[in-house]
N, C-alpha and C positions, 0 to 999 in steps of 0.2 A: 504494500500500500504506500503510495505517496504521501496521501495524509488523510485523518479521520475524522468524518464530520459530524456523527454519532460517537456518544461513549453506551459502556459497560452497563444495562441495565433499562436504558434507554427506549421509548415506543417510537418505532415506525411507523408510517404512511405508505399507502399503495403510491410507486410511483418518484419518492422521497430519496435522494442520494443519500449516498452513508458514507462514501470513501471516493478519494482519488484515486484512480490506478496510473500506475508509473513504469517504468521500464527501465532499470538496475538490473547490474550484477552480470550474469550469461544467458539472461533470457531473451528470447528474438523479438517479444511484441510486448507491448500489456496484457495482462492477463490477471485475474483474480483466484484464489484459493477459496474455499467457504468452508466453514466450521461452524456447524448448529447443533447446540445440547440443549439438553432437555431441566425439566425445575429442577429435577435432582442431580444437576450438573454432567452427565454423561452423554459424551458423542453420540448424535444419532444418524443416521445417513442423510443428506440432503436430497437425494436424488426421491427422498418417498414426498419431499412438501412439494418437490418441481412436476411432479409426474406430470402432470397434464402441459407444464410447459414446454419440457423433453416430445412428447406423444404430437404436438403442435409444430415440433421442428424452431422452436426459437429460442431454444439451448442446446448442446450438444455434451455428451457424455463422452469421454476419454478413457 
């Protein structure tokens, strides 16, 4: 991330930026990571909240 425009704990909006993405280090483009847990603080896979937006083709999975 370039920089953070949401913090730790924080409500979103449909729509709403969260982060700058930036291009460091040895990576070829920008690009973003995600990490979403759950109340009880344990990773949960993102790909089960996107499903419908993977299935729609306006994400793509790696």
């Amino acid at each position: 991330m370039n920089k953070y425009i949401v913090e730790e704990g924080d409500f979103i909006a449909k729509n709403q930026k969260i982060a700058l993405s930036g291009n460091t280090g040895y990576s070829t483009g920008p690009h973003v990571h995600v990490g979403v847990k759950d109340k009880s603080d344990n990773y949960i896979d993102p790909e089960i909240l996107f499903e419908n937006i993977i299935e729609k083709g306006l994400l793509t999975k790696n």
